[in-house]
PyMOL Python script that loads the backbone (N, CA, C, O; Angstrom):
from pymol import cmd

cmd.read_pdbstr("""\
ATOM      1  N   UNK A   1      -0.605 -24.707 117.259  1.00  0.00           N
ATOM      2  CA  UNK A   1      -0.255 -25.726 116.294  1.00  0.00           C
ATOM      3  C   UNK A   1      -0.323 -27.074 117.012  1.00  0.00           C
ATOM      4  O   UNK A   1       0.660 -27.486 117.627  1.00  0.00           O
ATOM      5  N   UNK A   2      -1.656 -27.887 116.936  1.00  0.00           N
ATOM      6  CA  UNK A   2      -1.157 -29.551 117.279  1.00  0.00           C
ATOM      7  C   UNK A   2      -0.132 -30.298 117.162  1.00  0.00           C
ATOM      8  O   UNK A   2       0.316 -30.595 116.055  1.00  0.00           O
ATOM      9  N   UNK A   3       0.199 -30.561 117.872  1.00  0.00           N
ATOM     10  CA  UNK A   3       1.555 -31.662 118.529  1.00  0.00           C
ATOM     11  C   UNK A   3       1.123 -32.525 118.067  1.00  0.00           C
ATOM     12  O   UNK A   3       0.022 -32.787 118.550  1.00  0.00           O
ATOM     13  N   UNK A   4       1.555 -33.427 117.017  1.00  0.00           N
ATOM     14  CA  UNK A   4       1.097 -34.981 116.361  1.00  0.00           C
ATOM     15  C   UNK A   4       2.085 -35.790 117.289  1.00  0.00           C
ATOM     16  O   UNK A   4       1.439 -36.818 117.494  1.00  0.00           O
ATOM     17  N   UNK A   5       3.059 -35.894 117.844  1.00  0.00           N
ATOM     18  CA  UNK A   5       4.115 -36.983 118.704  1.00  0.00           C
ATOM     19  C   UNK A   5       5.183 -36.166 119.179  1.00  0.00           C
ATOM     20  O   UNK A   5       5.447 -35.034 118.776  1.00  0.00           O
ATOM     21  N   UNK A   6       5.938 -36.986 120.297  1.00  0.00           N
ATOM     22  CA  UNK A   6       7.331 -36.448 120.791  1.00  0.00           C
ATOM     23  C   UNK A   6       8.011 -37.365 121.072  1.00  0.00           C
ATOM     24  O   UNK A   6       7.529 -38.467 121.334  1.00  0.00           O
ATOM     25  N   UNK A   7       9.570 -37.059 121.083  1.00  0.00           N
ATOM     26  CA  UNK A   7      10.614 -38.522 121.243  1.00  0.00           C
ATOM     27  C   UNK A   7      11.513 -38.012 121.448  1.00  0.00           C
ATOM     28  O   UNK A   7      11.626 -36.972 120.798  1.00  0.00           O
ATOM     29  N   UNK A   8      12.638 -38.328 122.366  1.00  0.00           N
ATOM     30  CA  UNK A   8      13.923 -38.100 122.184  1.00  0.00           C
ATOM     31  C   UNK A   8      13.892 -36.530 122.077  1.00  0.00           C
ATOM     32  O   UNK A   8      14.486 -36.090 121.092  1.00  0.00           O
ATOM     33  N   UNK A   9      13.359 -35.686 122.839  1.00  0.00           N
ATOM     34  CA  UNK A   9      13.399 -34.021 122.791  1.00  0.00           C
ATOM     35  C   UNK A   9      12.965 -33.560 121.871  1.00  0.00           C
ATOM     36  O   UNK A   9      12.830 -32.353 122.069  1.00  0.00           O
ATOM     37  N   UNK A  10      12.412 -34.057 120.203  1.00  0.00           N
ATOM     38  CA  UNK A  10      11.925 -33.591 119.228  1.00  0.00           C
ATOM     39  C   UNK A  10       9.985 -33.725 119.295  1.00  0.00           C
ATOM     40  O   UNK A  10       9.025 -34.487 119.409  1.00  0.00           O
ATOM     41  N   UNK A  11      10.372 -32.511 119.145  1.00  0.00           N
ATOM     42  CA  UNK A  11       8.110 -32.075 118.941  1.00  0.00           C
ATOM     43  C   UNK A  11       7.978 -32.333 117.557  1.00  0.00           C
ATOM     44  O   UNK A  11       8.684 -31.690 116.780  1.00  0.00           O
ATOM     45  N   UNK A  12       7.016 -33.352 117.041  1.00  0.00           N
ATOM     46  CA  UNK A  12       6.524 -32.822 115.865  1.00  0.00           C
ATOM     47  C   UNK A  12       4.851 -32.141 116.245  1.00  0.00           C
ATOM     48  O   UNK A  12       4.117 -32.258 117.226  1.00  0.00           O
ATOM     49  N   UNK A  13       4.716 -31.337 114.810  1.00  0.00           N
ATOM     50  CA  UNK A  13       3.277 -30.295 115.176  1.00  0.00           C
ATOM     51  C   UNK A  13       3.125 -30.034 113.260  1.00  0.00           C
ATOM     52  O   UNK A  13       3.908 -30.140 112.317  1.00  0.00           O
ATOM     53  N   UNK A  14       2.055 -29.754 113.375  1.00  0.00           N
ATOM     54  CA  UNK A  14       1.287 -29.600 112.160  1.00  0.00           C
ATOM     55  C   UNK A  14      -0.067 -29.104 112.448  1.00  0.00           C
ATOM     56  O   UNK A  14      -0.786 -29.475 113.376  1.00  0.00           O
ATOM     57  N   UNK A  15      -0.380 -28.080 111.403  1.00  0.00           N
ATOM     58  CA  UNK A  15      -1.307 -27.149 111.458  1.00  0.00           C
ATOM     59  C   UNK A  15      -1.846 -26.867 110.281  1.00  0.00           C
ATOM     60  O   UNK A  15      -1.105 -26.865 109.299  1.00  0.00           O
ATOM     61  N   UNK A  16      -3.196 -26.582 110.140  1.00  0.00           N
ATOM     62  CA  UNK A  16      -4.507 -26.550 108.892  1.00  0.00           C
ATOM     63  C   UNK A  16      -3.746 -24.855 108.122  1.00  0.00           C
ATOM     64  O   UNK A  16      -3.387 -23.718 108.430  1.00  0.00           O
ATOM     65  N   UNK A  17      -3.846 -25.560 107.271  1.00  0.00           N
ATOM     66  CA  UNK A  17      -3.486 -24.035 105.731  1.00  0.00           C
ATOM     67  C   UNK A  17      -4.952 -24.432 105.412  1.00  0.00           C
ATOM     68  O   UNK A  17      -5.063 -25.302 104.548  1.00  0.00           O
ATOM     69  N   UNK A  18      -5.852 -24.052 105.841  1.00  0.00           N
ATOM     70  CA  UNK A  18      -7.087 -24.089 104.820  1.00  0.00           C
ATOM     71  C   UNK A  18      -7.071 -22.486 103.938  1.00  0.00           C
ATOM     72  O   UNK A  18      -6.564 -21.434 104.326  1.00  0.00           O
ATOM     73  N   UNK A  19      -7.764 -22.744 102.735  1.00  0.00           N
ATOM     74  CA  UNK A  19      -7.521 -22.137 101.595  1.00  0.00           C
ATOM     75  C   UNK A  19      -6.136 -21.909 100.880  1.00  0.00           C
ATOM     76  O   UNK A  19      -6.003 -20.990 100.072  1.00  0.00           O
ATOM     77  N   UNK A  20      -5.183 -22.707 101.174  1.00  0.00           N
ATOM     78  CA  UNK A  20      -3.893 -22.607 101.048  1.00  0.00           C
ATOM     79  C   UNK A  20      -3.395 -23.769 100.576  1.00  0.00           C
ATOM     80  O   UNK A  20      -2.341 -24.308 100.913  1.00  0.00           O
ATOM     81  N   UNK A  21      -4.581 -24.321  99.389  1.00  0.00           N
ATOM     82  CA  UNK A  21      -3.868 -25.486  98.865  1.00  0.00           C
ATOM     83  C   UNK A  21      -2.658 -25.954  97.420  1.00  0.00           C
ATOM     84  O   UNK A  21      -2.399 -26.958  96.756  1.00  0.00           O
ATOM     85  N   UNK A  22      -2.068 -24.093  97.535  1.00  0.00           N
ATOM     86  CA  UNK A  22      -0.741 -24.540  97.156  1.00  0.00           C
ATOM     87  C   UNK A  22       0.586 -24.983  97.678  1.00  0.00           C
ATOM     88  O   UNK A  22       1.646 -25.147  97.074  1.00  0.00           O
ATOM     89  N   UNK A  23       0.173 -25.199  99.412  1.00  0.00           N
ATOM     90  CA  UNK A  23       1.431 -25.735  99.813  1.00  0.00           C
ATOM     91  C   UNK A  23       1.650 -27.183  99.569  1.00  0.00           C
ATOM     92  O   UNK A  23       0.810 -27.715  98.843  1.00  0.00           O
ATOM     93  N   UNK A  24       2.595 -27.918 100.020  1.00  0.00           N
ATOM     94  CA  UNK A  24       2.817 -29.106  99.713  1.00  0.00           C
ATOM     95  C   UNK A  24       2.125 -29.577 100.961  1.00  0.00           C
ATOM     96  O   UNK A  24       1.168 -28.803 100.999  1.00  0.00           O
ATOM     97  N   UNK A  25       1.996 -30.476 102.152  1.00  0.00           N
ATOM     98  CA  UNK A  25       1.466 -31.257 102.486  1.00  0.00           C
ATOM     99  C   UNK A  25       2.987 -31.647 103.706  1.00  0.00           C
ATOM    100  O   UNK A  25       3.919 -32.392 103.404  1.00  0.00           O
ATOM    101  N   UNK A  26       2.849 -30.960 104.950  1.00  0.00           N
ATOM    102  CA  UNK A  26       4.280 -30.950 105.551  1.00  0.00           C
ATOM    103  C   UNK A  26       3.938 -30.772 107.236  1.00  0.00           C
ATOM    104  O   UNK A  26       2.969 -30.393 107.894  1.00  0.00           O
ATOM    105  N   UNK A  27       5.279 -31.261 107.517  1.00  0.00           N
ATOM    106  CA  UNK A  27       4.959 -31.282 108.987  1.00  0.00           C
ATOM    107  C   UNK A  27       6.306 -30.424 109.431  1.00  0.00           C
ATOM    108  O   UNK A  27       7.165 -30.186 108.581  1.00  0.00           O
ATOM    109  N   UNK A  28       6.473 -29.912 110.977  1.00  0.00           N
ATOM    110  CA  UNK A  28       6.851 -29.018 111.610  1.00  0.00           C
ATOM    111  C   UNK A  28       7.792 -29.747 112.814  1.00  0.00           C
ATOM    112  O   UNK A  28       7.243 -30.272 113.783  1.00  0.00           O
ATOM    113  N   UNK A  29       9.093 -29.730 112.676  1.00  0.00           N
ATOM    114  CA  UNK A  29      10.003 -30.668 113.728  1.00  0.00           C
ATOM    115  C   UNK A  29      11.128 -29.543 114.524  1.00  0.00           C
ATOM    116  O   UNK A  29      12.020 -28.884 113.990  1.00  0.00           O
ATOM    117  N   UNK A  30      10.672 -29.602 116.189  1.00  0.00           N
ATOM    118  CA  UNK A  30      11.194 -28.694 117.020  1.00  0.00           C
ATOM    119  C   UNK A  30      12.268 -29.617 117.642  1.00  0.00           C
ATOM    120  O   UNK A  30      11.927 -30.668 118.184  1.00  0.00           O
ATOM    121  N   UNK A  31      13.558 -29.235 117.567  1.00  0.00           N
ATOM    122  CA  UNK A  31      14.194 -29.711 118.419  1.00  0.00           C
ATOM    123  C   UNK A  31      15.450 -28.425 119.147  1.00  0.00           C
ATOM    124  O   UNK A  31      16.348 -27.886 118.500  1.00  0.00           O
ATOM    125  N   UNK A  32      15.119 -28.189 120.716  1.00  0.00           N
ATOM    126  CA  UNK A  32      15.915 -27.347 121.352  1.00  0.00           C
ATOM    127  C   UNK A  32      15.412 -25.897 120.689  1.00  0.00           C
ATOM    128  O   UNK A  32      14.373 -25.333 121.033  1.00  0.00           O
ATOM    129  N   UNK A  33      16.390 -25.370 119.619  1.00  0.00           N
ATOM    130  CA  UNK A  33      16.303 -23.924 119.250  1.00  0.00           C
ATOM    131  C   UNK A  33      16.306 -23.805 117.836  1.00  0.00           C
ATOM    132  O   UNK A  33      16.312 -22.821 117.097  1.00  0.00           O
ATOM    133  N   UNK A  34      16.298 -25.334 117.570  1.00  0.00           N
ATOM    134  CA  UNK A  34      16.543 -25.631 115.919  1.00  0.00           C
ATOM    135  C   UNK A  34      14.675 -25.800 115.544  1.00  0.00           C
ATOM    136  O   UNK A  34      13.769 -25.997 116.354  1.00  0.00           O
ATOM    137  N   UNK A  35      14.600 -25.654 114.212  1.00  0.00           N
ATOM    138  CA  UNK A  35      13.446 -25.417 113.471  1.00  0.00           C
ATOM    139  C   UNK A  35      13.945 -26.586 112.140  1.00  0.00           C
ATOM    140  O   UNK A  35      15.086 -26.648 111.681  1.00  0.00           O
ATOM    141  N   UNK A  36      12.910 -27.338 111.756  1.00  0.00           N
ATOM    142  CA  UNK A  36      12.458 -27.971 110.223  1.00  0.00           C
ATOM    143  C   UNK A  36      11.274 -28.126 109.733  1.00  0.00           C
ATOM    144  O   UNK A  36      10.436 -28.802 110.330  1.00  0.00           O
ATOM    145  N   UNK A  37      11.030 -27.549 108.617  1.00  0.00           N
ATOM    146  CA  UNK A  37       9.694 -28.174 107.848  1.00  0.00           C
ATOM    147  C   UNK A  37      10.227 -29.198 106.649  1.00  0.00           C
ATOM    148  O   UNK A  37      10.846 -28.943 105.616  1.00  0.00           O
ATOM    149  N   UNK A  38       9.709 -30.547 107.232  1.00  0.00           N
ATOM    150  CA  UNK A  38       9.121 -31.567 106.761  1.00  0.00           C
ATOM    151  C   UNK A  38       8.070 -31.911 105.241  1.00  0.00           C
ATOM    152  O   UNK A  38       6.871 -31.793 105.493  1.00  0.00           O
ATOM    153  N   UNK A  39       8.356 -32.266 103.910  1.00  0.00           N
ATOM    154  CA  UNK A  39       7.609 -32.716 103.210  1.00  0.00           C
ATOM    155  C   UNK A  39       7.355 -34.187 103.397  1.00  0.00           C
ATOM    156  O   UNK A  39       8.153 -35.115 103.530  1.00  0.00           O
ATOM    157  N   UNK A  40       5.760 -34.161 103.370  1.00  0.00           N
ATOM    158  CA  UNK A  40       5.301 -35.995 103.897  1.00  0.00           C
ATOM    159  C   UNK A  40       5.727 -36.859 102.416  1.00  0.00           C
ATOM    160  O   UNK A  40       5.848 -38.084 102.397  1.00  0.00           O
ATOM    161  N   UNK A  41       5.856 -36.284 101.626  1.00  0.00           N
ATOM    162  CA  UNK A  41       6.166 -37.166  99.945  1.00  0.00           C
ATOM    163  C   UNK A  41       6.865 -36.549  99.305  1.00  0.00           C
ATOM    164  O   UNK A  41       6.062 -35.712  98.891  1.00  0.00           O
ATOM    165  N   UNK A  42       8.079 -36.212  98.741  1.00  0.00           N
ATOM    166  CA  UNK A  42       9.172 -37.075  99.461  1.00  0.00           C
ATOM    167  C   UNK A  42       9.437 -36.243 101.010  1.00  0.00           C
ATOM    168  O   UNK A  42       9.484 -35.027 101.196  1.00  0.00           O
ATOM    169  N   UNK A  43       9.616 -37.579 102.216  1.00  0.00           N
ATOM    170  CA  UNK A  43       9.996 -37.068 103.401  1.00  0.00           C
ATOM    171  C   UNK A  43      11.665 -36.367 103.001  1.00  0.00           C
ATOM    172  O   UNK A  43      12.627 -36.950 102.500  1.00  0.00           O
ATOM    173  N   UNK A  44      11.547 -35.060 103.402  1.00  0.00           N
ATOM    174  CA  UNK A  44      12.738 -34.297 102.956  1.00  0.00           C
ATOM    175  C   UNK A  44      12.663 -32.837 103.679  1.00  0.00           C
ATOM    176  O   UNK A  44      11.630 -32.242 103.371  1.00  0.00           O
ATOM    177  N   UNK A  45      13.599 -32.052 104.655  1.00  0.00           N
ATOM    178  CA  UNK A  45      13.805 -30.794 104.346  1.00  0.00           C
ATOM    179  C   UNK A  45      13.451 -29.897 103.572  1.00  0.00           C
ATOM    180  O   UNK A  45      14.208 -29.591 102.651  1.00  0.00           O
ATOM    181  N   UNK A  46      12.166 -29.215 103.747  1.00  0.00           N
ATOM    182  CA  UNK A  46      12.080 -28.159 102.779  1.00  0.00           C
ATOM    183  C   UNK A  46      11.870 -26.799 103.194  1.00  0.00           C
ATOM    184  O   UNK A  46      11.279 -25.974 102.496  1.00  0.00           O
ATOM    185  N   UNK A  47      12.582 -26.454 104.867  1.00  0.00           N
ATOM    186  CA  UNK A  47      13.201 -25.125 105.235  1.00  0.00           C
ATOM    187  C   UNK A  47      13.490 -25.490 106.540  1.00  0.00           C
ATOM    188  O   UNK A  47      12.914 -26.475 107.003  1.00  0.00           O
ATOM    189  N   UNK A  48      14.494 -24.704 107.391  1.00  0.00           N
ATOM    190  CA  UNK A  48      14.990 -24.721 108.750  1.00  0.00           C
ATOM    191  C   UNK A  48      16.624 -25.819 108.348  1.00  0.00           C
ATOM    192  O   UNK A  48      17.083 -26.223 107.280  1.00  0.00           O
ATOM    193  N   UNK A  49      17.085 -25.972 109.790  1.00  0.00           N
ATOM    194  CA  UNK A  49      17.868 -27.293 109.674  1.00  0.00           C
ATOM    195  C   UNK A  49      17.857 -27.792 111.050  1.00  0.00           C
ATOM    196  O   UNK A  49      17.651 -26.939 111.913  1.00  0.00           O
ATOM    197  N   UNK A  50      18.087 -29.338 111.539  1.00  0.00           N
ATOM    198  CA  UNK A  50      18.055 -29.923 112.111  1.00  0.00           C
ATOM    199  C   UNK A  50      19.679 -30.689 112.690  1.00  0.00           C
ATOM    200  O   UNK A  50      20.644 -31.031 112.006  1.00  0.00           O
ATOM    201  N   UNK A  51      19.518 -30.752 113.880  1.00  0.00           N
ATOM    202  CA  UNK A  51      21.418 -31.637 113.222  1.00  0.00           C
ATOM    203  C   UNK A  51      21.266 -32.465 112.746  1.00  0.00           C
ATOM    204  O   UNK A  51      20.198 -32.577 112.144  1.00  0.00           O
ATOM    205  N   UNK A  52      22.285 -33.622 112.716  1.00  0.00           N
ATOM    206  CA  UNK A  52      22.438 -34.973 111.825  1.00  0.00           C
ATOM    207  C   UNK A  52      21.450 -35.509 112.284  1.00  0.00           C
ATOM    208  O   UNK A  52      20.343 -35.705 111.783  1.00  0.00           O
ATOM    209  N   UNK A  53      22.086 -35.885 113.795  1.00  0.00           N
ATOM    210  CA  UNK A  53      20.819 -37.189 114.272  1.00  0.00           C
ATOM    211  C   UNK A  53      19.656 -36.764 114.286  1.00  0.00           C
ATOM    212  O   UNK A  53      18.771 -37.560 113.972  1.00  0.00           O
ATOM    213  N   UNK A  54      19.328 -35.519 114.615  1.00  0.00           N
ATOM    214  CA  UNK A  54      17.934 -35.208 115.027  1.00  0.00           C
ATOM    215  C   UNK A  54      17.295 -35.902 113.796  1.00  0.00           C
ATOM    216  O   UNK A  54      16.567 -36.892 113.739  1.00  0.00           O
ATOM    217  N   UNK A  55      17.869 -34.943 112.658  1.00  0.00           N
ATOM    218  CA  UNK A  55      17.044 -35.095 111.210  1.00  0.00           C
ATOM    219  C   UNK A  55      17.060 -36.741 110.622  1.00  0.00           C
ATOM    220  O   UNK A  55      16.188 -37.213 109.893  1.00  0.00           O
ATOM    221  N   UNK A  56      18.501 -37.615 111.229  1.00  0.00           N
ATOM    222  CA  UNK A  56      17.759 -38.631 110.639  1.00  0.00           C
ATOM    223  C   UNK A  56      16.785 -39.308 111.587  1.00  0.00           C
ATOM    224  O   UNK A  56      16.092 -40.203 111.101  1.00  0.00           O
ATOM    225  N   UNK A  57      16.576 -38.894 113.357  1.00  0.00           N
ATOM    226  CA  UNK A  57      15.082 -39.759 113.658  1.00  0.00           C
ATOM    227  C   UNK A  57      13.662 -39.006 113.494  1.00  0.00           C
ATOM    228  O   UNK A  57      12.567 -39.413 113.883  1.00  0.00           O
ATOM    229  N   UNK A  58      13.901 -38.047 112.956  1.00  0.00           N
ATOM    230  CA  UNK A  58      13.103 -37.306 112.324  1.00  0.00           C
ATOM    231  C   UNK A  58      12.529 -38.118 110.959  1.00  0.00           C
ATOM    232  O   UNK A  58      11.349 -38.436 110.809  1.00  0.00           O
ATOM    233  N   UNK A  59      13.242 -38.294 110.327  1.00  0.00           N
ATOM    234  CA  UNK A  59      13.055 -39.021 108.849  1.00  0.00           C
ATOM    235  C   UNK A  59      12.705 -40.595 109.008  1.00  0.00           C
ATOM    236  O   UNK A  59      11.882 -41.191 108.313  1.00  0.00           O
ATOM    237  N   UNK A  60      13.384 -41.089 109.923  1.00  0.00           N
ATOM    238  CA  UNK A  60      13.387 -42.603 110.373  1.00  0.00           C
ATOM    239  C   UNK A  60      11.296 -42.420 110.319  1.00  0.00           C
ATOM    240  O   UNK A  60      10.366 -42.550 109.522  1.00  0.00           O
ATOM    241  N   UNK A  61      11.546 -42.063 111.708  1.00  0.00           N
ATOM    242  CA  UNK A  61       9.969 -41.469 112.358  1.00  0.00           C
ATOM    243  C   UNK A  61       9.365 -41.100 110.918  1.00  0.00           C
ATOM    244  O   UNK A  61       9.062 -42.200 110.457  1.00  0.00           O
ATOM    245  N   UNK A  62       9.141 -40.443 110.280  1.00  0.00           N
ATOM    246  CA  UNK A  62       8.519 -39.774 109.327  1.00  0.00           C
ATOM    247  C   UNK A  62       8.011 -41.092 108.287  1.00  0.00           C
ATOM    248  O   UNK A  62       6.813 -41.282 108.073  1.00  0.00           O
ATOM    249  N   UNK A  63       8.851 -41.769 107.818  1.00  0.00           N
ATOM    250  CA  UNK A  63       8.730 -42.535 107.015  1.00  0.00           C
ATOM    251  C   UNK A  63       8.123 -43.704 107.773  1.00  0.00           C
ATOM    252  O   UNK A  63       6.961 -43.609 107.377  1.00  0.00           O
ATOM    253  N   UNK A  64       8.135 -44.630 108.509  1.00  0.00           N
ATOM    254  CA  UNK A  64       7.338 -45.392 109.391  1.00  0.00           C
ATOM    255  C   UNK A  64       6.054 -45.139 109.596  1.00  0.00           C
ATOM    256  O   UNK A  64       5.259 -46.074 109.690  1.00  0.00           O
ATOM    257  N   UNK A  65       5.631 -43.754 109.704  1.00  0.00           N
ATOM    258  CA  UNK A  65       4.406 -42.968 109.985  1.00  0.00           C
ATOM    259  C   UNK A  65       3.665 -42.285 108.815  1.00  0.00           C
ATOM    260  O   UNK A  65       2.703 -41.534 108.969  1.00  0.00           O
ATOM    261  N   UNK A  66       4.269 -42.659 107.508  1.00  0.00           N
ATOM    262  CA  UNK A  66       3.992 -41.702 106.692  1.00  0.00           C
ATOM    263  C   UNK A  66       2.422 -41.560 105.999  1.00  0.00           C
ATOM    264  O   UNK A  66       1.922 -40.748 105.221  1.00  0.00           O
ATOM    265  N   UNK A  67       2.022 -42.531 106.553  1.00  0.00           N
ATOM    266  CA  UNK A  67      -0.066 -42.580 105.961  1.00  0.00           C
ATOM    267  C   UNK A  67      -0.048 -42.113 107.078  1.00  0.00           C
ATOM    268  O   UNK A  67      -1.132 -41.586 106.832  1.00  0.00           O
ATOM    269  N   UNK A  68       0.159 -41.784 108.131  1.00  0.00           N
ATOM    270  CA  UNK A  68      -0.848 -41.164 109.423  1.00  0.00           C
ATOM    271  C   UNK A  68      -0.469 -39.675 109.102  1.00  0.00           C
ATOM    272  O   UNK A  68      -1.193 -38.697 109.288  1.00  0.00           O
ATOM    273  N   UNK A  69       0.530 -39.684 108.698  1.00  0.00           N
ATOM    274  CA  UNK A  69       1.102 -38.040 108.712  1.00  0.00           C
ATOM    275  C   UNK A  69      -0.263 -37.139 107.532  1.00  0.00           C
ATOM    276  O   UNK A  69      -0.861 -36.068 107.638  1.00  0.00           O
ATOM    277  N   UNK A  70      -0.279 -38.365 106.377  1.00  0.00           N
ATOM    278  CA  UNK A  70      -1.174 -37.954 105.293  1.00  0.00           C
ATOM    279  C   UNK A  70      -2.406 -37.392 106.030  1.00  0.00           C
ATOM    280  O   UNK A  70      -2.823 -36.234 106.011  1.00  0.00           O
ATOM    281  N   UNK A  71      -2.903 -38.471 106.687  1.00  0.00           N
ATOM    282  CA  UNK A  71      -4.115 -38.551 106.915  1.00  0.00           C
ATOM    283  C   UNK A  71      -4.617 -37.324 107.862  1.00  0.00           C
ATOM    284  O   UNK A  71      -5.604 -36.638 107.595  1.00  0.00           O
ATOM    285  N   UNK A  72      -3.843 -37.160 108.937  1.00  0.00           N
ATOM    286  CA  UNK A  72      -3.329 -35.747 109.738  1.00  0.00           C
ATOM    287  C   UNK A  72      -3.711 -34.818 108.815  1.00  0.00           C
ATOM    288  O   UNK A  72      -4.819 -34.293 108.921  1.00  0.00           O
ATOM    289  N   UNK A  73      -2.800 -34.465 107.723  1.00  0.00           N
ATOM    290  CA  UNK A  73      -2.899 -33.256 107.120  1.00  0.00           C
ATOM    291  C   UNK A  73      -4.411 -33.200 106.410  1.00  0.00           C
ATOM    292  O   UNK A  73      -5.028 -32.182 106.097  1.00  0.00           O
ATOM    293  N   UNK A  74      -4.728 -34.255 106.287  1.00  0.00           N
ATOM    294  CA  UNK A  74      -6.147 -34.359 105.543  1.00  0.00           C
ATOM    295  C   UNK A  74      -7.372 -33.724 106.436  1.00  0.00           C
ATOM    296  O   UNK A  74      -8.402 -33.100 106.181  1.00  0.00           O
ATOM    297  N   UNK A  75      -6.667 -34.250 107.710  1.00  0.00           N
ATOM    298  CA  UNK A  75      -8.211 -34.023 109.110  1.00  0.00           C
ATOM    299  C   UNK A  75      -7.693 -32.496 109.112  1.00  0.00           C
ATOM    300  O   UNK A  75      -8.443 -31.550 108.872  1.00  0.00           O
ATOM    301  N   UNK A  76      -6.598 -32.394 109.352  1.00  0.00           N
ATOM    302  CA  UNK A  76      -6.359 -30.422 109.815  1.00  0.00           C
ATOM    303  C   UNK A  76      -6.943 -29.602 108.616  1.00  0.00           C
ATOM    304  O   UNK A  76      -7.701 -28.708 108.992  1.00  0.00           O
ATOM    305  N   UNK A  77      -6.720 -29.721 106.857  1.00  0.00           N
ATOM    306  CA  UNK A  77      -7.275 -29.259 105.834  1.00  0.00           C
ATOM    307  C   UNK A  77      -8.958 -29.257 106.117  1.00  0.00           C
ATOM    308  O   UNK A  77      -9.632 -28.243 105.938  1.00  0.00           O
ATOM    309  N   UNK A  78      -9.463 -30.399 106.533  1.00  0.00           N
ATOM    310  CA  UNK A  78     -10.927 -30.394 106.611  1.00  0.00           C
ATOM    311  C   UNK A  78     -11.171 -30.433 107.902  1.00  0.00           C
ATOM    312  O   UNK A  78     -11.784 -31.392 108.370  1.00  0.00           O
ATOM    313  N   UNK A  79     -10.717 -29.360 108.720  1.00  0.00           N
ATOM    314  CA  UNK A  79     -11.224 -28.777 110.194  1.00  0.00           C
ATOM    315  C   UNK A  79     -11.355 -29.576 110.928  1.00  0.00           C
ATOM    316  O   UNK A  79     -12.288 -29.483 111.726  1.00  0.00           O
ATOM    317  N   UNK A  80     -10.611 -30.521 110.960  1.00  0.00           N
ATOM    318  CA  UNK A  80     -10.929 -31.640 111.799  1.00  0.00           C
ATOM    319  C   UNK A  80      -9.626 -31.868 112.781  1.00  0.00           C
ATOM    320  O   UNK A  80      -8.497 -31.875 112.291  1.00  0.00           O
ATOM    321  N   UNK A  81      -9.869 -32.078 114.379  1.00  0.00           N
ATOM    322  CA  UNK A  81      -8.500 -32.546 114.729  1.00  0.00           C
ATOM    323  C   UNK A  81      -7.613 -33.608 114.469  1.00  0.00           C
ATOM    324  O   UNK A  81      -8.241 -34.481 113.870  1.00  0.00           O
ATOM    325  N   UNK A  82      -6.202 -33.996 114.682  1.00  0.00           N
ATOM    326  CA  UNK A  82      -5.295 -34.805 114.117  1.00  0.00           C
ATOM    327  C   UNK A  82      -5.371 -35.820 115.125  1.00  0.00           C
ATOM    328  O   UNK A  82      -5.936 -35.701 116.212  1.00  0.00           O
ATOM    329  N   UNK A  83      -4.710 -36.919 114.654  1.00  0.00           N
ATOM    330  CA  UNK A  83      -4.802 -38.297 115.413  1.00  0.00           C
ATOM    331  C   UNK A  83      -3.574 -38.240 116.076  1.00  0.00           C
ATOM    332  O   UNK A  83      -2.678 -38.134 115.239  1.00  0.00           O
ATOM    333  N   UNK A  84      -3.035 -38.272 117.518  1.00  0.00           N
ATOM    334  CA  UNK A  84      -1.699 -38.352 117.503  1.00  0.00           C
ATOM    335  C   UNK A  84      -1.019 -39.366 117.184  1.00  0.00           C
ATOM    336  O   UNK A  84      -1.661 -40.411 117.297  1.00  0.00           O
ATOM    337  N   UNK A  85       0.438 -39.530 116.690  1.00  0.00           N
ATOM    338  CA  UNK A  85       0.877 -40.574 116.062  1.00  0.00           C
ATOM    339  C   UNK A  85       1.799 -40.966 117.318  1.00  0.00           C
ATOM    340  O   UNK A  85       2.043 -40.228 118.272  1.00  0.00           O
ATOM    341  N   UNK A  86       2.243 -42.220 117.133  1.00  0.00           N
ATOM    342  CA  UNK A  86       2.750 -43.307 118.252  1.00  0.00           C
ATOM    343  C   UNK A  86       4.349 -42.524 117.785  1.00  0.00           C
ATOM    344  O   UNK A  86       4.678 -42.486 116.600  1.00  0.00           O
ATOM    345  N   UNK A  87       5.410 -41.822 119.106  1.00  0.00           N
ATOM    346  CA  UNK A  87       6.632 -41.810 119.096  1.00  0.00           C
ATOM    347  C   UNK A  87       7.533 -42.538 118.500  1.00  0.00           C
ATOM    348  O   UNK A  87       7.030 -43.518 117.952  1.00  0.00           O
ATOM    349  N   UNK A  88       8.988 -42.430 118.354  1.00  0.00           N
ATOM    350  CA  UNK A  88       9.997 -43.203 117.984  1.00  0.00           C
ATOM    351  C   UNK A  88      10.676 -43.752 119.280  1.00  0.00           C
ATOM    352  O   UNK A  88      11.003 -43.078 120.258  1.00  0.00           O
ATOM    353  N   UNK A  89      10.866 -45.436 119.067  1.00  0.00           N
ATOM    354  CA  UNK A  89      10.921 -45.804 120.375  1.00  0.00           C
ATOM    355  C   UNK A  89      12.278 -46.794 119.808  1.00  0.00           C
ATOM    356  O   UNK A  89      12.897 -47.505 120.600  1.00  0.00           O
TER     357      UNK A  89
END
""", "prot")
cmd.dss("prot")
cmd.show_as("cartoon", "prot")
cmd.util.cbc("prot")
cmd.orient("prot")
């Protein structure tokens, strides 16, 4: 799974569902032993949990970034690699 950025101990990663275009359009946030999947519209939780802070520089990050995140999921859908996106600083 491509690593799109890292910050503050949190991996984000996102990976191609090709033929699988009933999922929503989401990214993948590792922090320690904790797990979240990410919707890019609305940026929101939509399985795992994160703690407080993680999830809000998770969301901070998410929303700042949120056309690259698109665009990501667009290059991984059409076999293409992802751009990495600039950390939360």
């Amino acid at each position: 799974m491509p690593e799109l950025s890292w910050f503050f101990g949190i991996i984000i990663r996102m990976y191609a569902e090709i033929n699988m275009s009933h999922h929503t359009p989401h990214f993948h946030a590792y922090f320690q032993d904790q797990v979240a999947v990410y919707s890019i519209d609305p940026i929101e939780i939509i399985s795992g949990t994160l703690s407080k802070r993680q999830q809000r520089l998770v969301e901070a990050w998410a929303e700042l970034h949120q056309a690259e995140l698109f665009t990501d999921w667009g290059r991984l859908q059409g076999g293409r690699k992802p751009i990495p996106i600039d950390p939360l600083k």
